[in-house]
C-alpha positions as CSV (number, residue, x, y, z in Angstrom):
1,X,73.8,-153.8,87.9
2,X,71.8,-151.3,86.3
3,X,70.6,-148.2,88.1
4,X,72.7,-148.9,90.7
5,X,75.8,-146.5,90.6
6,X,78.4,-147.0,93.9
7,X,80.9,-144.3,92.8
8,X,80.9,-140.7,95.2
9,X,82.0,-138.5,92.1
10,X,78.7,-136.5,91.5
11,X,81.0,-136.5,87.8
12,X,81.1,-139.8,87.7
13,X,77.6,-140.6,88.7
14,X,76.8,-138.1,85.6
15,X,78.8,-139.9,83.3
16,X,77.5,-143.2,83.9
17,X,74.1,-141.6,83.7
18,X,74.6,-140.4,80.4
19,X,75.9,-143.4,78.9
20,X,73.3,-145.4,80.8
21,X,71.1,-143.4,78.5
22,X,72.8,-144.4,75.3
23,X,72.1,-148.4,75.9
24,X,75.2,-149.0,78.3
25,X,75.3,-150.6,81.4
26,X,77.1,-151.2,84.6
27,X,79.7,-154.9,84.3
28,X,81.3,-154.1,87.5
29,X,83.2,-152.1,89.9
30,X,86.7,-152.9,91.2
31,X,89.1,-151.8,93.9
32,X,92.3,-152.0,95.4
33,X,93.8,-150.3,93.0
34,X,97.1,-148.1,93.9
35,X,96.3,-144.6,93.2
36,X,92.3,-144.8,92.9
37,X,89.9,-146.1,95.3
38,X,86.8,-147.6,92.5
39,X,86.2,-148.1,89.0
40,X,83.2,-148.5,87.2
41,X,83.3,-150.9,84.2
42,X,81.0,-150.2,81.8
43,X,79.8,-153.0,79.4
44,X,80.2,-151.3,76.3
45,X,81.9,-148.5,74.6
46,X,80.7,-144.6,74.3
47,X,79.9,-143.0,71.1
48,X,81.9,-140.9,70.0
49,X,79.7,-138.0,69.8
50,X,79.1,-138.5,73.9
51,X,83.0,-138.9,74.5
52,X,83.5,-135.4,73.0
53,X,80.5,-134.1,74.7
54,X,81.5,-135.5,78.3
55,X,85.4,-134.2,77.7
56,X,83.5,-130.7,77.2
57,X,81.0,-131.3,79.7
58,X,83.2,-132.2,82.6
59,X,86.8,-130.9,82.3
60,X,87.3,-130.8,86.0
61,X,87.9,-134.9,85.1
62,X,91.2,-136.4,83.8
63,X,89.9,-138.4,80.0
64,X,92.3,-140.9,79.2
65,X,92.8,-143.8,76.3
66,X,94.8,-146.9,76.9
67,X,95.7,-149.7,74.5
68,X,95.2,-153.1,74.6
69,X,97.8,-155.2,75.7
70,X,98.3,-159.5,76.2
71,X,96.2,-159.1,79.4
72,X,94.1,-156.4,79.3
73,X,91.7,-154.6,76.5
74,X,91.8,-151.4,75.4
75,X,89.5,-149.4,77.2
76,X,88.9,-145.3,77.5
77,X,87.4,-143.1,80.6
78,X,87.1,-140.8,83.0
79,X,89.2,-140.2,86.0
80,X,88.2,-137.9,89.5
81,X,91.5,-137.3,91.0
82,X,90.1,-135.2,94.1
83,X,87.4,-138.4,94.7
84,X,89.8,-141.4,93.6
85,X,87.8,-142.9,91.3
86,X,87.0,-143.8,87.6
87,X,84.8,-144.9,85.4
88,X,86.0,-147.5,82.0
89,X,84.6,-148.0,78.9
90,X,85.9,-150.9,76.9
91,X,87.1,-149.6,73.5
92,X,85.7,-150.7,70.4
């Protein structure tokens, strides 16, 4: 799915971008979710130098971490509340 980004958020289109240009790549994009409309799942983790830089970079965004539990992995991202939609980076 590379180079082809679905999402609305300009912020989101510029975080995929970025990691994009670190290696990553698009795995999918889900929705149906109850409180936001799409998210992008990302193949692979951020570094940790980008993660810090996109937190600075684009505070209007919510960054959250989530463990992993029996059914899902642990995974880190971006959320536009105003758009309704994320982008997920599994955690490594």
């Amino acid at each position: 799915m590379e180079g082809l980004i679905l999402a609305e958020s300009i912020a989101i289109q510029r975080i995929i971008r970025r990691a994009e240009g670190e290696g990553n790549a698009i795995d999918r994009v889900s929705s149906g979710w109850s409180r936001i409309r799409e998210v992008t799942h990302m193949v692979g983790d951020l570094s940790e130098s980008l993660w810090i830089a996109l937190q600075r970079d684009e505070p209007q965004l919510r960054s959250w971490t989530s463990d992993a539990t029996p059914h899902n992995r642990a995974e880190r991202g971006f959320t536009d509340e105003d758009a309704s939609e994320a982008v997920s980076f599994p955690r490594s």
